[in-house]
N, C-alpha and C positions, 0 to 999 in steps of 0.2 A: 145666359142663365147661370147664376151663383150656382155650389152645389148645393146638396141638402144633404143631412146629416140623419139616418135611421137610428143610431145606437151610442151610448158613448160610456164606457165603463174604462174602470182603472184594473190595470194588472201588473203582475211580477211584485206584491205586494207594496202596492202603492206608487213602484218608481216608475210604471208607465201607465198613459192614458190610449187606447186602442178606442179610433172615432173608426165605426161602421158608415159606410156610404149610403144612399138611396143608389145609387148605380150599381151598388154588391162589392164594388172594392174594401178595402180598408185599412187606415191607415193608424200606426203605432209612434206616439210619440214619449219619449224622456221625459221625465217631472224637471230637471234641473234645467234643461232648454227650456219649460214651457215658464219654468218662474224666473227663470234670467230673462223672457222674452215680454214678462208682461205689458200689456200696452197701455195701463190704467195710470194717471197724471202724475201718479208719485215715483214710477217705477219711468218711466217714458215720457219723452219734451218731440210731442208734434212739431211744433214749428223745425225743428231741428233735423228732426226726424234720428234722433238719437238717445241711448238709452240714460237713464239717469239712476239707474239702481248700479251701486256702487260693487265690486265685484267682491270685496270683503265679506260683505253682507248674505252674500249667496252661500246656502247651504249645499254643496253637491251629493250630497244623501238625499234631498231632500224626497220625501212624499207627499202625495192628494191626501186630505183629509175628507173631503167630498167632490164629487163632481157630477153635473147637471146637466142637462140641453135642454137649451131656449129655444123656442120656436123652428127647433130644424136647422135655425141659421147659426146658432152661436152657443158655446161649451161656457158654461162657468165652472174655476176650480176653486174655490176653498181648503188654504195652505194650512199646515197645525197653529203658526202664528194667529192665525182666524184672517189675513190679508185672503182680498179677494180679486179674481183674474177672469177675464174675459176675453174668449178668440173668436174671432167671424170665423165661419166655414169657408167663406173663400179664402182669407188670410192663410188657415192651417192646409187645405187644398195645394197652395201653392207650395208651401213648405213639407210635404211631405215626404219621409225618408227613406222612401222606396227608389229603388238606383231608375228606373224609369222615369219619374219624377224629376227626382237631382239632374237628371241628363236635360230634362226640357227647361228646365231651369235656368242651367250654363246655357246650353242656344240662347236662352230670350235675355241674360244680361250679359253674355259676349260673344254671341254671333263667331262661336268656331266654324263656320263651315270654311270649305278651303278650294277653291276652283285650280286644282296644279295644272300647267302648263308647259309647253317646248318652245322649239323656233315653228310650232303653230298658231300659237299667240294671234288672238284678234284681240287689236290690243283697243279697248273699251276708249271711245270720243267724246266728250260732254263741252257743249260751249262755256269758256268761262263766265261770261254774262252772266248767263243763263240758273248757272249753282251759285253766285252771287247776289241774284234775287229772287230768287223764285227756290222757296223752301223745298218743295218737293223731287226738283233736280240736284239737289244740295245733297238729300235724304237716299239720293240715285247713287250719287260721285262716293258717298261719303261708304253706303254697303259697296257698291261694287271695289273700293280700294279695298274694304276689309277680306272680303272673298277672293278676289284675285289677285290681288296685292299693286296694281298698278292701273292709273286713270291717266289718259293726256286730256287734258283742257284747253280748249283752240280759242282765238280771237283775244288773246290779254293786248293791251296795249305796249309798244313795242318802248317803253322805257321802265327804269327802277323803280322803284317801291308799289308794283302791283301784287307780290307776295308780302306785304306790311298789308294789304287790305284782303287778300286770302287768308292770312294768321285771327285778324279782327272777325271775319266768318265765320272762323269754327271756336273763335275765344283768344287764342294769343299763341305767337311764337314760344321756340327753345332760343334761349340765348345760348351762345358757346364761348370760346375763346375765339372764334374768329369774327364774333358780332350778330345780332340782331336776324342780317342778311351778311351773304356775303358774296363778292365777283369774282367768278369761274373766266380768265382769261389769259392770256402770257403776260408773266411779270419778269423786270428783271430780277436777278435775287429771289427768285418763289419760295416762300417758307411753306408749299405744300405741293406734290406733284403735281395738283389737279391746275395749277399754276405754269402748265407748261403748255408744249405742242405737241409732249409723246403723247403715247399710247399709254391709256391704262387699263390696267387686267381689273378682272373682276375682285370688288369687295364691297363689305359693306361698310361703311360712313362711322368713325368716331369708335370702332371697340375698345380705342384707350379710357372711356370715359366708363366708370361702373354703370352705368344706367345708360346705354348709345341710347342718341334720339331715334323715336319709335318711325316717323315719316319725313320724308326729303320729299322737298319741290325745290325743280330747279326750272327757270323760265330764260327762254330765249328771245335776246333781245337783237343778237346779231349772231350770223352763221355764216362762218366759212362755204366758199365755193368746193372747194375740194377736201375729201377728207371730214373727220368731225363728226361721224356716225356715233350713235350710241348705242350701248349692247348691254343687254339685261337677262335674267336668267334667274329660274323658279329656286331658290336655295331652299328652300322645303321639299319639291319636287326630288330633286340632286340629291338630298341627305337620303331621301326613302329609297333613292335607286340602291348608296353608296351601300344602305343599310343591309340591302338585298343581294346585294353584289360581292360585298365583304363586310361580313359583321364584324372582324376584330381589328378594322380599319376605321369602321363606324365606331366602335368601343372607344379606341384609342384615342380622334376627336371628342370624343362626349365624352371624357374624364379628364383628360390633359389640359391644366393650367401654363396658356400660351400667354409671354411678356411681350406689352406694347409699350412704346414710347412715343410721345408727340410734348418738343421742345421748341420753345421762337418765342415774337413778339408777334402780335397781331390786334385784334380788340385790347387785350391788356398780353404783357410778359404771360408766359405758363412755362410750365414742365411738370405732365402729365405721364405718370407712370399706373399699368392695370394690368391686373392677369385673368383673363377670359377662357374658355370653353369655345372653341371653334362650334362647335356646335351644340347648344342647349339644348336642355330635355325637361318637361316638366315630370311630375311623380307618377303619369301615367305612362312614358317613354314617347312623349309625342315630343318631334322637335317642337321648339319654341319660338327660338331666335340662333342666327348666325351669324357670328363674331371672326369675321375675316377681314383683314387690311394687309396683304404683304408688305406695304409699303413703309408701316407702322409697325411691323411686328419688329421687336427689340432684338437686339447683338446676344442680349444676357438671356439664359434661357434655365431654370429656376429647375431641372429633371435631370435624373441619375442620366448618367456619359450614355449607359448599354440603352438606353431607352429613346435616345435622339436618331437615330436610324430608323427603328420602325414608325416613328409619328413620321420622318420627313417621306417616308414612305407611302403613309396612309395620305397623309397630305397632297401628295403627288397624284395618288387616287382618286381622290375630291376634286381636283384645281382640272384633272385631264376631262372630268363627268362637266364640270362646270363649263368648259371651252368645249364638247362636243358638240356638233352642228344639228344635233337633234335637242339640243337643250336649249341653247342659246339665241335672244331675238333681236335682230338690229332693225335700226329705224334712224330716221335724219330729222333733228327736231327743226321745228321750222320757225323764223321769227314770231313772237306772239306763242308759239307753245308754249302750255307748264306742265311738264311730267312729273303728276305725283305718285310718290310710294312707299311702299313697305320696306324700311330700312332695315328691320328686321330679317326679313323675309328674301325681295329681294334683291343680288348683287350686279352692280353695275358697274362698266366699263365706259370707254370711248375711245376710239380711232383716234391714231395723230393725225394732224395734221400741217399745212408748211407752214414755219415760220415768215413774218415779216415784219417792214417797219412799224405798222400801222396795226391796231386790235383789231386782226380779223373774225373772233368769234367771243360773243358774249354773253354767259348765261348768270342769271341772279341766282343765288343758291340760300333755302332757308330749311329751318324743323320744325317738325311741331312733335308732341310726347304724344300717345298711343291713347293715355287718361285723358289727353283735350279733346283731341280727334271722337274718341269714344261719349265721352261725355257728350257734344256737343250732335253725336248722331243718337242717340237715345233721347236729345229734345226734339231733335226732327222728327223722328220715329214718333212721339209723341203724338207730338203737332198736327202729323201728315195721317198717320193712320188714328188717330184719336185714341193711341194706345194708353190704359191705366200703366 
């Protein structure tokens, strides 16, 4: 059921329009929103679904010279120009600028909710097949990675380029500097840790890059006998602990501009220099994103002398919260896995294991950005629940 609309008057002389509900709510909107938003052919291009009124044009004083209700459903405003504007009642419903509103709002086009986790992790199963055709387990793989940050997908075929046809599922790879896809396994000469048989600590993937890719899959196509576990851990979880545990340890990450470097040849020559926030916040104080690689953090480090002791301190704080055995979950991927996730969100490790002649363990490694991923579940979403 659309809403309906009881009442619709203009106030604060003219600069807002206050729509009365049939429910008893009521909602207050700005003149200059309502005439930067109009939807009529001159102002607005449907097919596009983007605005065509020029932003010069727009008076931010401006006022209603009149305005109307149609039938319940729809407000007409007549501007001092004499230009005329129409809003459906569902349309203004949705945009309404009451903070309860704006909140349901952000759920329905980005799905914040956030499932945090420890080493109790049940770590969520979907056949790859399965989110390969059939929309609806797609529409499964694709919320539960954004809520919990992590999905294994069982049964890929045990050779390359099965994430080239998972990239095609949700729209397209991130290329990087080390290519398309790329292979997780001992090299001579490794131009990147993960190029070995140590151990690696927990981080997340690429914060030399201003924009790190938003999800990693990395698929197993051979695994070692011994050794080769992988280990993951909620870095959203972790920051809320650190936050609670020590705010001015938390401070210090969430302001500190930390130097990475990542130099070689690989897909093409690079040398890639970025300075990151270990830990991101958006303007509400929520973390956002975590930008940790020790592997990549830079020799050069861009903060006054007295002030490099207490970061490697707080730091020390984070990295002890992140390897505690109430946080962190291991697991042994198995030929044919693809573990994917929030590279944002979170940070992953792996067990060494022995070296030999022969590549005893093989995992394909690709990205995809947060905007493909997301796009591509809001057509499933779509699709599946016949969502407008």
């Amino acid at each position: 059921m659309s809403p309906g609309i009881q009442k619709v008057e203009a106030l604060d002389e003219g600069h807002f329009v206050c729509v009365k509900w049939e429910d008893g709510s009521e909602s207050s909107y700005p003149c200059v929103w309502l005439r930067d938003n109009c939807q009529c052919p001159l102002c607005f291009l449907p097919s596009a679904g983007a605005r065509r009124l020029l932003f010069e044009d727009l008076d931010v004083n401006i006022t209603v010279k009149q305005v109307a209700l149609a039938d319940r459903k729809k407000i007409s405003i007549t501007w001092p120009d004499e230009h005329t504007s129409e809003y459906e009642a569902e349309w203004l419903k949705k945009r309404c600028f009451s903070e309860e509103a704006r909140a349901v709002m952000r759920a329905d086009l980005f799905l914040p909710e956030c499932q945090y986790w420890g080493s109790d992790l049940q770590l969520p199963k979907i056949s790859f097949e399965e989110i390969m055709c059939n929309d609806e387990s797609a529409y499964t793989w694709l919320c539960t990675l954004k809520k919990v940050g992590i999905v294994l997908l069982t049964g890929a075929a045990t050779r390359q380029g099965e994430l080239i046809r998972l990239g095609h599922r949700i729209g397209f790879l991130r290329l990087t500097f080390y290519g398309p896809t790329w292979q997780v396994q001992d090299k001579a000469d490794a131009n990147n840790v993960a190029y070995t048989t140590g151990r690696l600590c927990f981080h997340t993937d690429y914060p030399v890059l201003q924009h790190p890719p938003g999800v990693q899959f990395l698929h197993c196509i051979k695994q070692t006998a011994a050794g080769g576990e992988s280990e993951v851990v909620d870095g959203f979880h972790v920051s809320n602990k650190l936050k609670k545990q020590n705010p001015e340890a938390y401070q210090i990450l969430s302001s500190t501009a930390v130097n990475y470097v990542d130099v070689g040849v690989d897909y093409c020559d690079f040398a890639v220099h970025c300075k990151q926030r270990i830990i991101d916040m958006d303007s509400r104080g929520q973390t956002i994103r975590i930008n940790y690689n020790n592997a990549t953090r830079d020799t050069v480090f861009d903060i006054p002398a007295e002030k490099v002791r207490p970061f490697y301190a707080a730091l020390k704080e984070f990295n002890d919260l992140l390897n505690s055995a109430e946080h962190k979950f291991t697991y042994k991927l198995k030929p044919g896995d693809i573990v994917t996730f929030d590279n944002w969100r979170v940070l992953h490790g792996r067990q060494s294991y022995p070296s030999c002649s022969e590549v005893a363990r093989h995992l394909e490694g690709a990205y995809a950005d947060w905007d493909v991923v997301m796009s591509r579940l809001r057509l499933l979403r779509k699709k599946v629940l016949n969502k407008d």
